[in-house]
C-alpha positions in Angstrom: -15.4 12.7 -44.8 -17.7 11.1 -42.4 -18.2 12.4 -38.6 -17.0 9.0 -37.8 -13.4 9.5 -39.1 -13.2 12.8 -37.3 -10.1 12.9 -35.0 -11.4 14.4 -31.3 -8.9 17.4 -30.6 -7.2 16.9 -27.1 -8.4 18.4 -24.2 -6.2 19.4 -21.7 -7.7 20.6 -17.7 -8.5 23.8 -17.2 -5.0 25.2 -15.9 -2.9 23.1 -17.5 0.4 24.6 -17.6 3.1 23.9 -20.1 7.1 23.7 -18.3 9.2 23.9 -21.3 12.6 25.6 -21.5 14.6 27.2 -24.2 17.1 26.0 -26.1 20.5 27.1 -25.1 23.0 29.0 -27.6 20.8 30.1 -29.9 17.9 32.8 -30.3 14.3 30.7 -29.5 11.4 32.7 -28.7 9.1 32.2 -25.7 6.2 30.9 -28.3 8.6 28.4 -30.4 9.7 26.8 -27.2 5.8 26.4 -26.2 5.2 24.8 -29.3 8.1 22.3 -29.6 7.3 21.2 -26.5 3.3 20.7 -26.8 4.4 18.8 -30.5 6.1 16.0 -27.8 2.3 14.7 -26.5 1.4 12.6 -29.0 -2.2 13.4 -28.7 -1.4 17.0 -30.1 0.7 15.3 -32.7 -2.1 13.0 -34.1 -4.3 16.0 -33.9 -2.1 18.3 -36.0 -1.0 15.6 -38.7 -4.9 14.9 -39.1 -5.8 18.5 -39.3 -3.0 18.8 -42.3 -3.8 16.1 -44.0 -7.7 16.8 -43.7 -6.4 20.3 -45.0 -4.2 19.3 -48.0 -7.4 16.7 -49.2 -9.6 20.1 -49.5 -10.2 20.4 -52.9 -11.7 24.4 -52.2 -8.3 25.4 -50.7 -6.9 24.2 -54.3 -9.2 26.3 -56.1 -8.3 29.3 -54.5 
């Protein structure tokens, strides 16, 4: 992979806080709910798929 394809992680400003809410009904803990919510900026989804793909195309992890 070339430092040219490299996908530049997001950056967020310094205090950046996250509103999200639980889901109602059933059991979601404070961390899931963080989570789901960041997935919904893109930005962290295009960061995450490319991080998984980049991982799967490692041929050393397939070794292990």
């Amino acid at each position: 992979m070339k430092f040219s394809e490299i996908l530049k992680s997001p950056v967020f400003p310094r205090g950046h806080r996250w509103v999200f809410e639980k889901r109602k009904g059933i059991y979601e803990s404070d961390a899931t709910a963080l989570v789901r919510k960041m997935l919904e900026d893109e930005s962290i989804q295009r960061d995450q798929r490319f991080a998984w793909e980049r991982w799967r195309a490692d041929d050393r992890a397939a070794k292990s």
